[in-house]
N, CA and C of each residue as an Amber inpcrd file, in Angstrom:
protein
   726
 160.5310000  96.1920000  80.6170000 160.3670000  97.6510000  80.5910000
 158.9480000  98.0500000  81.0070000 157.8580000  97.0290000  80.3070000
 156.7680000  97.7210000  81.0400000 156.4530000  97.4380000  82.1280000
 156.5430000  96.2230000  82.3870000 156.6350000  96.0040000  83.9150000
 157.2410000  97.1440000  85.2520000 158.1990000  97.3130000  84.6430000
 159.2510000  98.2060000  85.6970000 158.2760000  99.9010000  85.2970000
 157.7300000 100.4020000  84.3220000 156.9290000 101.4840000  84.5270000
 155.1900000 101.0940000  85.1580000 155.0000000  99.9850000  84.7840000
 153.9600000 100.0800000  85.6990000 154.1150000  99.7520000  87.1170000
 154.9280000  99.2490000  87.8230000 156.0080000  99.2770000  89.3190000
 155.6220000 100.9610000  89.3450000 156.3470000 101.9910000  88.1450000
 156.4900000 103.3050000  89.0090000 155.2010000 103.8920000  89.3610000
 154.6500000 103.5420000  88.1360000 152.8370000 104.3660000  88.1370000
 152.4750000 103.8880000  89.1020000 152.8490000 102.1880000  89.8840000
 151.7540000 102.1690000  91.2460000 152.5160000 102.3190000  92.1940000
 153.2360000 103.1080000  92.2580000 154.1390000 103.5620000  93.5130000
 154.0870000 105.2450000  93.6600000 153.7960000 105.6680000  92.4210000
 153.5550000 107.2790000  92.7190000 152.0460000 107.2100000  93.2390000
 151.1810000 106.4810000  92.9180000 149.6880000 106.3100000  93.0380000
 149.6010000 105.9630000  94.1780000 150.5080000 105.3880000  95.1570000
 150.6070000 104.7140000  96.2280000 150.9830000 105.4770000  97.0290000
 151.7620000 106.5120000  96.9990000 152.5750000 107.2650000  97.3840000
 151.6660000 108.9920000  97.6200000 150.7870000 108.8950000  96.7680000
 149.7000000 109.6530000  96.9130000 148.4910000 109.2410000  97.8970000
 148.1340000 108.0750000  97.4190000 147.2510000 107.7870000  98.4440000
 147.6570000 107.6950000 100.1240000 149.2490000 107.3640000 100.4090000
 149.2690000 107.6520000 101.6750000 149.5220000 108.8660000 102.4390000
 149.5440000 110.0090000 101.4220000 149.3380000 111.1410000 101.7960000
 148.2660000 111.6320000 102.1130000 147.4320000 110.9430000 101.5270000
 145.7730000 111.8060000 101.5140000 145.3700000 111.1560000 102.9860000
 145.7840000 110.1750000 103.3470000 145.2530000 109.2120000 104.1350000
 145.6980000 109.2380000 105.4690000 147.0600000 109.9190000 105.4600000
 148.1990000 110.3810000 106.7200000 147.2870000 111.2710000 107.3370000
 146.4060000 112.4440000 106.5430000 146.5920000 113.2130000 106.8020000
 144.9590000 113.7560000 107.0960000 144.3530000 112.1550000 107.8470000
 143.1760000 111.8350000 107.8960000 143.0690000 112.0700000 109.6370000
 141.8710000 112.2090000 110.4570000 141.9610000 111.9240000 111.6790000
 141.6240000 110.3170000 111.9600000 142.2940000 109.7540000 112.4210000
 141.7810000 108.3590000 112.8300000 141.2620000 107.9130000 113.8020000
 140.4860000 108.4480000 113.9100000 139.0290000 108.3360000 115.4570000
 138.3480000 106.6600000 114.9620000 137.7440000 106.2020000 115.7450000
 136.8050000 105.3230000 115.2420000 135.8670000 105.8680000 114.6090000
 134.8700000 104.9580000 113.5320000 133.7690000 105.1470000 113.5790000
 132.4120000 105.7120000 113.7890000 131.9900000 106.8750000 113.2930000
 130.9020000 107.4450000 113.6470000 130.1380000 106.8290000 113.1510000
 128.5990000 106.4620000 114.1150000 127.5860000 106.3530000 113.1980000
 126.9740000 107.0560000 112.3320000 126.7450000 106.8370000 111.2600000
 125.9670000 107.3460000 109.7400000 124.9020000 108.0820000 110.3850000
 124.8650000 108.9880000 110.5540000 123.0980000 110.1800000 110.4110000
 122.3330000 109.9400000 109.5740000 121.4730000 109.5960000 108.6300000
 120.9900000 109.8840000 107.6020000 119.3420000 110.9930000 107.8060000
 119.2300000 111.9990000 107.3840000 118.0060000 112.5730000 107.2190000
 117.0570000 112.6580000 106.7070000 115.7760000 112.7790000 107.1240000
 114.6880000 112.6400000 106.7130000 114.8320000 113.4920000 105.1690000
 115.2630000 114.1920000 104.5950000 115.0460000 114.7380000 103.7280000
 116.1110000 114.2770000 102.5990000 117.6590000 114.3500000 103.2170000
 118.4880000 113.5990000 102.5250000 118.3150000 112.2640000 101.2910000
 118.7850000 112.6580000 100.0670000 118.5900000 111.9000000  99.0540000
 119.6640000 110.7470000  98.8110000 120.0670000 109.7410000  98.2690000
 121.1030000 108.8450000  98.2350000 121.2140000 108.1660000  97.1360000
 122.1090000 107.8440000  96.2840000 122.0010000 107.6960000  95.0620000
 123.2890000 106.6670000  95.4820000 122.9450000 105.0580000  94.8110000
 123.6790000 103.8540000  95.1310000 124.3510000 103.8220000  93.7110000
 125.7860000 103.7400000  93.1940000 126.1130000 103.2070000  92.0690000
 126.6360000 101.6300000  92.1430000 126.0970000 100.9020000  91.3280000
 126.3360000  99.4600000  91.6350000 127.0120000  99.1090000  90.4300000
 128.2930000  98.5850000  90.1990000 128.8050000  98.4100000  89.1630000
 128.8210000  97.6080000  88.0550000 128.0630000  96.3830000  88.8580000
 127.2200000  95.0620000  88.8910000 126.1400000  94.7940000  89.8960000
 125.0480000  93.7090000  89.1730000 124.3190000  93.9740000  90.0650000
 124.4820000  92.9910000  91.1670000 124.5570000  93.2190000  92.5950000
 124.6780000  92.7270000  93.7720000 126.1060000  93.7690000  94.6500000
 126.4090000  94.3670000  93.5000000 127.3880000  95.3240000  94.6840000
 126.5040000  95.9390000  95.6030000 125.6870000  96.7500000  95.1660000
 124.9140000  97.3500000  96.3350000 124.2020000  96.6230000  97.4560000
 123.7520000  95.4810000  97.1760000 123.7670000  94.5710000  98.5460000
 124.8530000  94.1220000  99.3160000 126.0620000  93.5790000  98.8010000
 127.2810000  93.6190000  99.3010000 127.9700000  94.6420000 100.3060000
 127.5970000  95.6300000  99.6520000 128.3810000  97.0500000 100.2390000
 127.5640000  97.7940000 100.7230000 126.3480000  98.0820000 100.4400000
 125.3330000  98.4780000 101.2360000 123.9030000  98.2850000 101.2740000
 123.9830000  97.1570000 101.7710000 122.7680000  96.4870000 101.9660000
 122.0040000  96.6370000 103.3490000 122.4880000  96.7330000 104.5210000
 122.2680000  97.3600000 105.4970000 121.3580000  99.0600000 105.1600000
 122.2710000  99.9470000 104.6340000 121.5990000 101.0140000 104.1940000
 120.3600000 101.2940000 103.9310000 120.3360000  99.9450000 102.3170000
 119.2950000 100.1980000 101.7410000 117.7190000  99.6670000 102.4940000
 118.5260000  98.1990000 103.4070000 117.2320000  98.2310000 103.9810000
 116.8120000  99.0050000 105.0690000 117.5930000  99.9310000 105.8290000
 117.5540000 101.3070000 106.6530000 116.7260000 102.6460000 105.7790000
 116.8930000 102.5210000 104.1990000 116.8310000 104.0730000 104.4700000
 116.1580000 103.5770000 102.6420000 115.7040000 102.5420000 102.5010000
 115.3020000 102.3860000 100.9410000 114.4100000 103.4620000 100.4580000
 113.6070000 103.8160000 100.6950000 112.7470000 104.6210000 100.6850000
 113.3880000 106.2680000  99.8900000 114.4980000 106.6140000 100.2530000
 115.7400000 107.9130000  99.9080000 116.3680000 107.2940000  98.8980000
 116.6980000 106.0870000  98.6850000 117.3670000 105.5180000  97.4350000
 117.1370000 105.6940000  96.5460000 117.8260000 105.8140000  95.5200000
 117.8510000 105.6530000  94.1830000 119.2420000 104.5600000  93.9100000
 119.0510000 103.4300000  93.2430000 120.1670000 102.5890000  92.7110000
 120.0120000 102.4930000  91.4160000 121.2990000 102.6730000  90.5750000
 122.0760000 102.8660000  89.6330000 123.1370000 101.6880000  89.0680000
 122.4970000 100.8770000  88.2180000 123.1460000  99.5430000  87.8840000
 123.7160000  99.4650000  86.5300000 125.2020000  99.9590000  86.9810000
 125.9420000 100.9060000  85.4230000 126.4000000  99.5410000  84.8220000
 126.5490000  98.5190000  85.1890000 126.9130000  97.0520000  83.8540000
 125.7990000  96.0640000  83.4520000 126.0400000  95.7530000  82.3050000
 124.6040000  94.9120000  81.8690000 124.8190000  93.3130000  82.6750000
 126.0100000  92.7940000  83.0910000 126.4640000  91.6130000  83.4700000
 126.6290000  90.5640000  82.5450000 126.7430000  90.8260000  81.6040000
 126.7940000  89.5020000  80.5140000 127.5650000  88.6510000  80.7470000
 128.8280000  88.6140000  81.3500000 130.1410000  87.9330000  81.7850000
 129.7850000  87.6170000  83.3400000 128.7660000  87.3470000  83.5130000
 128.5870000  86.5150000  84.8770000 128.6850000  85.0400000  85.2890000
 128.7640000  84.3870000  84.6260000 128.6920000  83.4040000  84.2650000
 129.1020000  82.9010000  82.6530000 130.4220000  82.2890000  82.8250000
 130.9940000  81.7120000  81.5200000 130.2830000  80.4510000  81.2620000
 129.0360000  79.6810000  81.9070000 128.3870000  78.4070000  80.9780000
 127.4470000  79.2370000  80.4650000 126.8720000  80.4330000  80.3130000
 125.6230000  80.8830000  80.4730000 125.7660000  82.1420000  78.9910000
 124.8450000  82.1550000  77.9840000 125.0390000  83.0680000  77.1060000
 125.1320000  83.8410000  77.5460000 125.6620000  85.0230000  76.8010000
 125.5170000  86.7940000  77.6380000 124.2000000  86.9330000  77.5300000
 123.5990000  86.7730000  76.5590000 122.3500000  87.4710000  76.4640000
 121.2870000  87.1980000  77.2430000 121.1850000  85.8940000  77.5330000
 120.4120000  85.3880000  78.4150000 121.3080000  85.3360000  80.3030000
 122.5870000  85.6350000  80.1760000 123.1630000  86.4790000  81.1970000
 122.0710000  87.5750000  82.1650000 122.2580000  88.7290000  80.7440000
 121.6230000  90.1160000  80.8680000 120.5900000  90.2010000  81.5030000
 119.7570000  88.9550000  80.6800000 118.1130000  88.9520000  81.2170000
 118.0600000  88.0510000  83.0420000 119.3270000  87.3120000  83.2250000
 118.6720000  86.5500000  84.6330000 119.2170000  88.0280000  85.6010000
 120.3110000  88.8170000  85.2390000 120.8560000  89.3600000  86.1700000
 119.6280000  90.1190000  86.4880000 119.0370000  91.1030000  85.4670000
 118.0540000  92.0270000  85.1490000 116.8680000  91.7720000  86.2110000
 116.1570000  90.5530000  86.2320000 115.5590000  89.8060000  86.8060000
 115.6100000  89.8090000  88.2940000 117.4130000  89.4240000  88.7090000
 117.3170000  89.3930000  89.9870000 117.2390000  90.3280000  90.3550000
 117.6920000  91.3510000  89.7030000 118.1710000  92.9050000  90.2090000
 116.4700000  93.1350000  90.6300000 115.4860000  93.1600000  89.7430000
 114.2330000  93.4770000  89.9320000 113.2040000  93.0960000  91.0450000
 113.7680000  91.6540000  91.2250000 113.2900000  91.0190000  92.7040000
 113.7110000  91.3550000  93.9320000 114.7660000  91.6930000  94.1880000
 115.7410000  92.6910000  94.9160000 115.2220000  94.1730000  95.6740000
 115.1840000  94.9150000  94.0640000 114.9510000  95.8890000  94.4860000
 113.0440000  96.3200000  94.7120000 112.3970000  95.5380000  94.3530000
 111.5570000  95.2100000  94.9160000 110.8760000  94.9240000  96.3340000
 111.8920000  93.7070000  96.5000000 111.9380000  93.2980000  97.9020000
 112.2630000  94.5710000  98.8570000 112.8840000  95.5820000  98.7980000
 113.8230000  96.0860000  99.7770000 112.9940000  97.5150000  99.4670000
 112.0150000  97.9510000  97.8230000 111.1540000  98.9790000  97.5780000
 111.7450000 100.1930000  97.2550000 113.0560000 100.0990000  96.7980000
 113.5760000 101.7890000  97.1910000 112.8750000 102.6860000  96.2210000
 113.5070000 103.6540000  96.2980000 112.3830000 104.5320000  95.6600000
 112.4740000 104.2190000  94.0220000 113.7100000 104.2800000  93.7360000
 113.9240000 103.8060000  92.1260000 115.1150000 103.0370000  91.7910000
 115.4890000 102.6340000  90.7350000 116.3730000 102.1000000  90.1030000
 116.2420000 101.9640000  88.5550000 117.8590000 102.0640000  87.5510000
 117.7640000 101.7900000  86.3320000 118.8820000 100.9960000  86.2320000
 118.8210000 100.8310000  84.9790000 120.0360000  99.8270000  84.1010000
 120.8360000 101.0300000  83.2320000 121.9880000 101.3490000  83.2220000
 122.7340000 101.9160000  82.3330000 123.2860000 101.4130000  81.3100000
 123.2460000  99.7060000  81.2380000 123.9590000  98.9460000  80.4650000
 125.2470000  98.7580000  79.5390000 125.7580000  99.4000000  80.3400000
 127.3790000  99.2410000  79.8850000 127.5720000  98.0020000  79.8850000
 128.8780000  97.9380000  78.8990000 129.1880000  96.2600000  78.4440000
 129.8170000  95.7170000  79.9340000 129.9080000  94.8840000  80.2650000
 130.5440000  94.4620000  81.5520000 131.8210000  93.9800000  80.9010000
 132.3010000  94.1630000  82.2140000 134.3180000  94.5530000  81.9560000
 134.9910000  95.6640000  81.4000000 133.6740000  96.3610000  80.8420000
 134.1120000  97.6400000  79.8390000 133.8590000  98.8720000  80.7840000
 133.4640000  99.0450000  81.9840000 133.3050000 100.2830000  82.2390000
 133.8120000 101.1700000  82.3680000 135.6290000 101.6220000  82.3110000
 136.3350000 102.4360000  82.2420000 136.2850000 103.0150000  81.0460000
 135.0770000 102.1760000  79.7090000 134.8360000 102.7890000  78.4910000
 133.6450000 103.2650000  78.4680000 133.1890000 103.7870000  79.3540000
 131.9020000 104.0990000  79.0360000 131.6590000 105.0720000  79.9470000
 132.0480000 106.0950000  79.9970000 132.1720000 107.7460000  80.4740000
 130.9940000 108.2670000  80.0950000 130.3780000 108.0670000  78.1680000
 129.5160000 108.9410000  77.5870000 128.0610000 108.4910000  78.8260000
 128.1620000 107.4000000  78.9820000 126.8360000 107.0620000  79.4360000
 126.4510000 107.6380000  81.1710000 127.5940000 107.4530000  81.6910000
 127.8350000 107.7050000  83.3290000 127.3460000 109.5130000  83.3380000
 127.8080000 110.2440000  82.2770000 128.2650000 111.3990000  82.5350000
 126.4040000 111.8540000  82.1900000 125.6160000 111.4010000  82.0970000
 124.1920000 111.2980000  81.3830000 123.4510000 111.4800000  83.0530000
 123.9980000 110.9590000  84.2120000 123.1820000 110.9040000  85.1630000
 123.4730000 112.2410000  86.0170000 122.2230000 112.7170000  86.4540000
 121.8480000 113.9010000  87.3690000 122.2610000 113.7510000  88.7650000
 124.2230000 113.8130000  89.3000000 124.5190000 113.7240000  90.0410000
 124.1640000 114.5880000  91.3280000 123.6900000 116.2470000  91.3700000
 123.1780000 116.9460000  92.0420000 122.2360000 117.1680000  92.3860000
 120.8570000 116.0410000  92.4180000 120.0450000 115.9610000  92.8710000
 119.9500000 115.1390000  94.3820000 121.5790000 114.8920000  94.9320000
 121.7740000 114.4250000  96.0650000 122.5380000 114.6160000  97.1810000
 122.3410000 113.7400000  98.2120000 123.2920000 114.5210000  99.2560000
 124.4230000 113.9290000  99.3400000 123.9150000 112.2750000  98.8490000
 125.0640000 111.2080000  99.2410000 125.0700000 110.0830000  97.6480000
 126.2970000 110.1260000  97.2060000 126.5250000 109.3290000  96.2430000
 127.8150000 108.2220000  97.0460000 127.4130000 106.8870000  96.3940000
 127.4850000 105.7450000  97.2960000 128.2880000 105.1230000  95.9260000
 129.8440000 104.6510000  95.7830000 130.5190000 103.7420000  95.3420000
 131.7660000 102.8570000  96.0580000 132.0180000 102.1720000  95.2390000
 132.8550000 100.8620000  95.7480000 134.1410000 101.7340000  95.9930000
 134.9630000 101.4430000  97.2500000 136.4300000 101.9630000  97.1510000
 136.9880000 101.8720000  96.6440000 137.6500000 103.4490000  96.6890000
 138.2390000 103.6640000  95.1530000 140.1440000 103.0990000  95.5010000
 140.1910000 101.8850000  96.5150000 141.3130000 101.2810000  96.5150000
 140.9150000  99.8720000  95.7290000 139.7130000  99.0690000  96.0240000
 139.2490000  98.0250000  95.1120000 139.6710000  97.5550000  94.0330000
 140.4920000  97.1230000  93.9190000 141.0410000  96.6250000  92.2350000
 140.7370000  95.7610000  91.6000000 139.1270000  95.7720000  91.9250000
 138.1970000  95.2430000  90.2610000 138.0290000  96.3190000  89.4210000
 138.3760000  96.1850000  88.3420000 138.4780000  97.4350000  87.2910000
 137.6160000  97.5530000  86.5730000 135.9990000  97.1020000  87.2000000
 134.6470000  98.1940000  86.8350000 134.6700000  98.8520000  88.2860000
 134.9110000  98.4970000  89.3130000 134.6000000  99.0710000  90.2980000
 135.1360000 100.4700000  90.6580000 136.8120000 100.4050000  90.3920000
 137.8760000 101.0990000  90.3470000 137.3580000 102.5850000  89.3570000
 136.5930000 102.1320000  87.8230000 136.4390000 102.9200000  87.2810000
 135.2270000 103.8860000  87.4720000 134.5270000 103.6540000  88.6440000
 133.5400000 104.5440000  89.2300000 134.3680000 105.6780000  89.8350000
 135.0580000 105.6970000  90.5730000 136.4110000 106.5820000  90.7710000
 136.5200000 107.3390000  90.1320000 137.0170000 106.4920000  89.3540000
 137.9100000 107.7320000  87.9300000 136.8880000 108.7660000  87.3140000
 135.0720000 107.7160000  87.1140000 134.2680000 108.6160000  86.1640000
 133.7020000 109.8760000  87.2370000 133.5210000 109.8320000  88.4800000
 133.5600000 110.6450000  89.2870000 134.2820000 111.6610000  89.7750000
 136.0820000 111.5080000  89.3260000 136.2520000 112.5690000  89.5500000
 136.4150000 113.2760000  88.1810000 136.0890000 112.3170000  86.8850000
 136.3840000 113.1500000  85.7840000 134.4970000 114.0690000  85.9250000
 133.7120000 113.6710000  86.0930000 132.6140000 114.1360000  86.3180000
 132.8270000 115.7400000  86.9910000 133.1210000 115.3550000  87.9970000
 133.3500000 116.4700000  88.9800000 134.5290000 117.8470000  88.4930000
 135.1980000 117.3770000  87.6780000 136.4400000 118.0180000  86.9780000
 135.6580000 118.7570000  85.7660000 134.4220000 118.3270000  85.0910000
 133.7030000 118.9740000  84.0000000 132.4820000 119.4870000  84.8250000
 132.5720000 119.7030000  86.0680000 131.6850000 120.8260000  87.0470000
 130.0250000 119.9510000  86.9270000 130.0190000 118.7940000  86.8690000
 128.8050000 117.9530000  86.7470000 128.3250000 117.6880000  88.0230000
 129.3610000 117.4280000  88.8270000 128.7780000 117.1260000  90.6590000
 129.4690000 118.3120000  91.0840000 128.6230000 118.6480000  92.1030000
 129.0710000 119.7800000  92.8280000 130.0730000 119.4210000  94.2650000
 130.8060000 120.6680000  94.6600000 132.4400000 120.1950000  95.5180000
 131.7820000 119.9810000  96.8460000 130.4180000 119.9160000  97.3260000
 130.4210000 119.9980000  98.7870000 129.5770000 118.1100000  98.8520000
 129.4520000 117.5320000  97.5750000 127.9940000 116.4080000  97.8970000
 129.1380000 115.3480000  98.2790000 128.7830000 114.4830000  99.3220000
 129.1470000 113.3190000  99.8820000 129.5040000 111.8330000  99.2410000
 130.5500000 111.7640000  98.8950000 131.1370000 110.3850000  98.3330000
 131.4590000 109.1650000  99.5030000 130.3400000 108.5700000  99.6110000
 130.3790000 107.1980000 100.3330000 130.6790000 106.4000000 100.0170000
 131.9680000 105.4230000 100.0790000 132.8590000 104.2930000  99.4560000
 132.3940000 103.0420000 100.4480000 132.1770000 102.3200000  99.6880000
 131.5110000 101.0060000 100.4290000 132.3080000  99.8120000 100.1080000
 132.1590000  98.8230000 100.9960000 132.9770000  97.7530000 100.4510000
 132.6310000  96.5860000  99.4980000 133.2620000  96.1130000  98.9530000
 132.8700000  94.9510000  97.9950000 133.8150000  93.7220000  98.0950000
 135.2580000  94.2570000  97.1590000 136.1500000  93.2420000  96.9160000
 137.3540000  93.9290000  97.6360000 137.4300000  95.3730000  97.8190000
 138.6110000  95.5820000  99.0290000 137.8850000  96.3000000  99.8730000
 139.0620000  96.0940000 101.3070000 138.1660000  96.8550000 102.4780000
 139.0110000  98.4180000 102.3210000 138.1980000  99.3020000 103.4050000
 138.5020000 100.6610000 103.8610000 139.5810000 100.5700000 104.3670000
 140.8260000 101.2060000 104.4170000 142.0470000 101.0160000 105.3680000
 141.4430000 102.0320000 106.5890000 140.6130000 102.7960000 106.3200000
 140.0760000 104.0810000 107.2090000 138.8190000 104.3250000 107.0220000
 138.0050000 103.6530000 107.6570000 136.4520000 103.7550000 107.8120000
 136.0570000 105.0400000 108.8600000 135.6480000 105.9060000 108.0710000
 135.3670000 107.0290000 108.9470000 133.3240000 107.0850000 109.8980000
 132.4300000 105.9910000 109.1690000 131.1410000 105.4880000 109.4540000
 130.8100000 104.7450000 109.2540000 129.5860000 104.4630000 109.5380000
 129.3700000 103.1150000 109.9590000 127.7960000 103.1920000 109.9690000
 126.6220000 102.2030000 109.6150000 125.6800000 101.8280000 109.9330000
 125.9170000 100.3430000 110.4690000 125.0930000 100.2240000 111.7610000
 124.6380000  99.3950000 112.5460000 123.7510000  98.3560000 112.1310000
 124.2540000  97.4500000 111.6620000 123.2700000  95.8730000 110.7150000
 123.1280000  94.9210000 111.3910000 123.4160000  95.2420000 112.6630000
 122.8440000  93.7500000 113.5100000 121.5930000  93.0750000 113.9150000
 120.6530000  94.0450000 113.5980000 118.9860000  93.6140000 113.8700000
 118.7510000  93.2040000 111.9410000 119.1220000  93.4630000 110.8970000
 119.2410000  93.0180000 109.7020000 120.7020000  92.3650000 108.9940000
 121.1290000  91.9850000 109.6390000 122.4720000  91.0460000 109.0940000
 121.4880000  89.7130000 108.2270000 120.8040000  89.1140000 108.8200000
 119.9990000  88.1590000 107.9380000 119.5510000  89.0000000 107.0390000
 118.4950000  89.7450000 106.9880000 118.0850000  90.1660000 105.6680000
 118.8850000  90.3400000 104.4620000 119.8080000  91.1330000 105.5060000
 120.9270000  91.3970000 104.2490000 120.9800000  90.2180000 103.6770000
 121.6960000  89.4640000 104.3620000 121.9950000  87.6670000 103.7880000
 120.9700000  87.2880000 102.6950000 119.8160000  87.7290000 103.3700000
 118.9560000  87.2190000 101.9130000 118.7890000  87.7080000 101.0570000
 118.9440000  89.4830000 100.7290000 118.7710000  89.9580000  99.6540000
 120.1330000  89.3440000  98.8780000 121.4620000  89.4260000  99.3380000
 122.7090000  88.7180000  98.4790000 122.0110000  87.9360000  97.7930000
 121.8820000  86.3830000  98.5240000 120.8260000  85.4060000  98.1930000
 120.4350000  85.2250000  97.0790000 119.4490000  86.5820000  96.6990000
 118.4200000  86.6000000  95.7330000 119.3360000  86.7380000  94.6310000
 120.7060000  87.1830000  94.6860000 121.4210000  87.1210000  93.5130000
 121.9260000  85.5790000  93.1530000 121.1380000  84.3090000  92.7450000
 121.3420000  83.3130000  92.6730000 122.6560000  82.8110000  91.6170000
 122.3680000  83.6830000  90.3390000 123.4000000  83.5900000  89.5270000
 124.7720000  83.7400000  89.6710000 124.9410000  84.5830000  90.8490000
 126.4550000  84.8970000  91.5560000 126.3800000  84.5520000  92.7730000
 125.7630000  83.9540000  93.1140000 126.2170000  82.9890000  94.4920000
 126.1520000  81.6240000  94.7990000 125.9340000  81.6490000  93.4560000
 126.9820000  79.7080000  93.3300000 128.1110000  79.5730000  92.7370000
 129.0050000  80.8730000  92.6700000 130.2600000  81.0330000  92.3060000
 130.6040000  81.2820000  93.6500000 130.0920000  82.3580000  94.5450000
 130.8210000  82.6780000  95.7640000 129.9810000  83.0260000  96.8230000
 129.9420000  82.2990000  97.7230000 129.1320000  82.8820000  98.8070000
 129.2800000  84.2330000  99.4650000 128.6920000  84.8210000  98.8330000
 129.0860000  86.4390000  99.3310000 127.9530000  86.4760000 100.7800000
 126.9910000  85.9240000 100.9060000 126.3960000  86.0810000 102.4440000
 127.4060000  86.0580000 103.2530000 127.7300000  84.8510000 103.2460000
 128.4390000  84.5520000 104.6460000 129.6890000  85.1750000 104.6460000
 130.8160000  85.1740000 103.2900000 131.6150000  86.1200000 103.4020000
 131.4860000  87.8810000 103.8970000 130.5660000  88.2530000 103.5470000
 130.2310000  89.6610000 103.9330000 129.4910000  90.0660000 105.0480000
 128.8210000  88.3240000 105.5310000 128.4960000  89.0200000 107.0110000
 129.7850000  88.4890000 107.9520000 130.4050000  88.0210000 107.3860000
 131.9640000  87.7410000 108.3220000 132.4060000  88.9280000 108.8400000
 132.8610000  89.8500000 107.0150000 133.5200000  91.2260000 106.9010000
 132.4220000  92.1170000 108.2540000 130.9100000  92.2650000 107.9700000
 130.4310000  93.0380000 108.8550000 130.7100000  92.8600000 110.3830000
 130.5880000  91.5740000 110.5440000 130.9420000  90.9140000 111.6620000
 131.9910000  91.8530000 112.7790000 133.7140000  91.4440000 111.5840000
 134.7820000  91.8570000 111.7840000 135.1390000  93.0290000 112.0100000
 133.9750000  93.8750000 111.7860000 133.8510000  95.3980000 111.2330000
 133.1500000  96.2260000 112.5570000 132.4510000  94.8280000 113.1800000
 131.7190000  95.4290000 114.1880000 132.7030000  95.7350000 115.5310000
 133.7210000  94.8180000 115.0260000 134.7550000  94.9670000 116.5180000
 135.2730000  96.3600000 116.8870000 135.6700000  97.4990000 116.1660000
 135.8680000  98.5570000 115.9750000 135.1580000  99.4280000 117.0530000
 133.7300000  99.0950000 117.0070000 133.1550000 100.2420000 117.5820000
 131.9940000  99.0520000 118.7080000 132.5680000  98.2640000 118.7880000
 131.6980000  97.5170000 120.0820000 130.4720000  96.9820000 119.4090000
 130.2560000  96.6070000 118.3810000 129.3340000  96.1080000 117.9970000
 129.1610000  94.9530000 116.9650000 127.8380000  94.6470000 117.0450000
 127.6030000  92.6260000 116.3050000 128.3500000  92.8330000 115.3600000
 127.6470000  93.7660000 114.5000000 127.8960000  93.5730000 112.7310000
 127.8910000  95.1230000 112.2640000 128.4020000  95.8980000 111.8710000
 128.0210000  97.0020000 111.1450000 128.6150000  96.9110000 109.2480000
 128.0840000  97.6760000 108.6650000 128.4960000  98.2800000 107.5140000
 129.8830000  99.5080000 107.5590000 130.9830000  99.0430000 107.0850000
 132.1190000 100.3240000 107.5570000 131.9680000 101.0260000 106.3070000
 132.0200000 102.4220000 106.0510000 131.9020000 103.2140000 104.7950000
 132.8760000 104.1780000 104.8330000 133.8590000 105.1370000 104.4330000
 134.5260000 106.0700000 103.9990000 134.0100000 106.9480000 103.7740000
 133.3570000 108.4580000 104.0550000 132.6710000 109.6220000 103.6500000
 133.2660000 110.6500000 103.2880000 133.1120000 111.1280000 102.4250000
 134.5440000 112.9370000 102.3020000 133.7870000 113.4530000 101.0720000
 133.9870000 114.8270000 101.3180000 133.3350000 115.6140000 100.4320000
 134.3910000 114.9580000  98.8970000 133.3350000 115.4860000  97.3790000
 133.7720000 114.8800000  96.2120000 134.6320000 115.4810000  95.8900000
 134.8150000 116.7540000  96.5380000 136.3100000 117.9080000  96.1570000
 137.3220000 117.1640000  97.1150000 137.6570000 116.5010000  98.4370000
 138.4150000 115.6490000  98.6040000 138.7190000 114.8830000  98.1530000
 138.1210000 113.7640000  97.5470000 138.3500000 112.4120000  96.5770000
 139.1020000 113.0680000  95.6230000 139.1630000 113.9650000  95.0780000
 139.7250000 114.8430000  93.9170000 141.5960000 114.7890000  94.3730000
 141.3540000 115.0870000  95.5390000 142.5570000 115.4710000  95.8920000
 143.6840000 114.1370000  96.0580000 143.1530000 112.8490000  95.9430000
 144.1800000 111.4780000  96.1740000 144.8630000 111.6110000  94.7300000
């Protein structure tokens, strides 16, 4: 029985999303504009999504950044205490964002795995101080990632982000079925590689370099080029509407 209702829930959900998506233009690829004045606010669900998914960006445009590292990571590693987890992730995150200088970054420290529980804390950040808010696609079915989604449009539903600011979906663990932009990472495809890298603790579980400069790679075929970053853009009153 529950099986067969959760079948329906992801078939009406499914069934929605290919409406929103039908009813998309499917041009290739534009390249990303970004402006000199334009602000950008990265949510990372863990830390190394934002190198994963937009790492290209950040080393394009670090300087406009702000990254936002809503899980503490304690569950990164099952030989490894949480607590002393917390502190290597913390660490890398700091060498990272260092390396790359953006303008800021914090820790929100939500429990990791828990973030679909932790609304009170998300709903705490000053979403309208930007032009472009940057999360994982909201097709992704890692369920901290997934729940950036949800706290965004419940955000937006209690009038916290405003209907015109830019929701940039980046990739991680699923791709875009419809990449509407694109930044150009072929003069930094290595860098990128190395900031991943610096996440040592999660990349002796999985090589996310080389996997993600594959994806960029693959990504570049689209629009005639080495390697790009593919991203999804639509106002946050659209996302509302899947």
């Amino acid at each position: 029985m529950m099986k067969k209702l959760k079948q329906n829930i992801f078939e009406k959900v499914l069934g929605k999303v290919f409406d929103f998506y039908k009813n998309l233009e499917t041009n290739y690829p534009e390249e990303l504009e970004i402006r000199k004045d334009d602000k950008i606010l990265i949510l990372a669900p863990h830390a190394d999504d934002e190198s994963i998914g937009c790492g290209g960006l950040l080393l394009k445009y670090a300087k406009q950044c702000d990254v936002i590292f809503l899980t503490d990571g304690r569950y990164g590693d099952n030989d490894i205490d949480p607590k002393q987890m917390i502190e290597i992730r913390k660490n890398e995150v700091v060498s990272v964002m260092k390396k790359l200088e953006v303008n800021k970054f914090k820790f929100l420290d939500i429990e990791d795995t828990k973030l679909d529980r932790g609304y009170d804390m998300f709903k705490t950040i000053n979403f309208n101080q930007y032009d472009y808010i940057c999360i994982p696609n909201s097709l992704d079915q890692h369920p901290d990632h997934k729940a950036v989604s949800k706290h965004i449009l419940k955000a937006f539903k209690e009038k916290r982000i405003q209907k015109d600011i830019n929701i940039l979906m980046y990739e991680v663990w699923g791709t875009l079925p419809l990449p509407n932009f694109y930044t150009d990472i072929d003069d930094m495809i290595e860098s990128k590689k190395e900031i991943i890298n610096m996440y040592h603790s999660q990349v002796k579980h999985i090589d996310y370099a080389i996997k993600i400069g594959a994806l960029n790679e693959y990504r570049g075929i689209m629009v005639n080029k080495k390697s790009i970053e593919a991203y999804m853009i639509v106002k946050v009153m659209v996302l509302v509407s899947i």
